[in-house]
N, C-alpha and C positions, 0 to 999 in steps of 0.2 A: 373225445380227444385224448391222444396221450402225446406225452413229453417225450423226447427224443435226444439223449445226449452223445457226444462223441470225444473221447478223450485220447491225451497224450499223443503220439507218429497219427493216429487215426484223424485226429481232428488237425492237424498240421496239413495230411493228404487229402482229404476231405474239402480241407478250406470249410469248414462249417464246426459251431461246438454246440449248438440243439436247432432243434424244430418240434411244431407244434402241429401233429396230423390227426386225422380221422384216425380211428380205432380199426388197424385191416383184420383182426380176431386172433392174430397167433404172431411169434415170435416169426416163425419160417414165413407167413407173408408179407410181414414187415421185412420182410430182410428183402424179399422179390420184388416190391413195391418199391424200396429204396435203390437195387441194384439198376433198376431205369435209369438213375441219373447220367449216367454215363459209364465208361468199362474201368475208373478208377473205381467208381462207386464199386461195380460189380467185384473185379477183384479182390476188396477189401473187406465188402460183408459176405460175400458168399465163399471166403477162407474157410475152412478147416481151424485154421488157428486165432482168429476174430472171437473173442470172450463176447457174451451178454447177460446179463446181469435187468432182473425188473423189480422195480423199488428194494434196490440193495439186496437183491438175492441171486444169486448165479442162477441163469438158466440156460434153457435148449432152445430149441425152433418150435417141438413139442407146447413150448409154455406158451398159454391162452393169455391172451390183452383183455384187461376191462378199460372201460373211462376212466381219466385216471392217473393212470398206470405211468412209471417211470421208466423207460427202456435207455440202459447204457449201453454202449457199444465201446472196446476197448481190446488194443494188443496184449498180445501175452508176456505179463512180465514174469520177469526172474529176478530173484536176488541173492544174496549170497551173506 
């Protein structure tokens, strides 16, 4: 199992701030498994500009899931 969190405008659109799912092996199939929910879901993880982050470390789609595993999902911020 991994953790699934979703933050800031993300989890407001969302309407969800985590879930608890089976391990799908990579970041990129997490994100395809997720985009099922519906075409907000889709829009929003299958951005270009959708940050992810696993156990507090930026990643890609590239990046492998173990059991486990904390997967953030989050807009792009900016500061100034």
């Amino acid at each position: 199992m991994i953790k699934v969190l979703f933050f800031a405008s993300l989890k407001e659109a969302l309407d969800c701030a985590q879930l608890q799912l089976d391990n799908p092996g990579s970041v990129a199939a997490l994100k395809q498994q997720l985009a099922q929910q519906s075409a907000d879901w889709q829009r929003w993880l299958l951005s270009e500009s959708t940050l992810v982050a696993v156990n507090q470390t930026m990643a890609n789609d590239a990046t492998a899931l173990n059991d486990g595993d904390e997967v953030a999902f989050f807009p792009p911020v900016t500061g100034g």
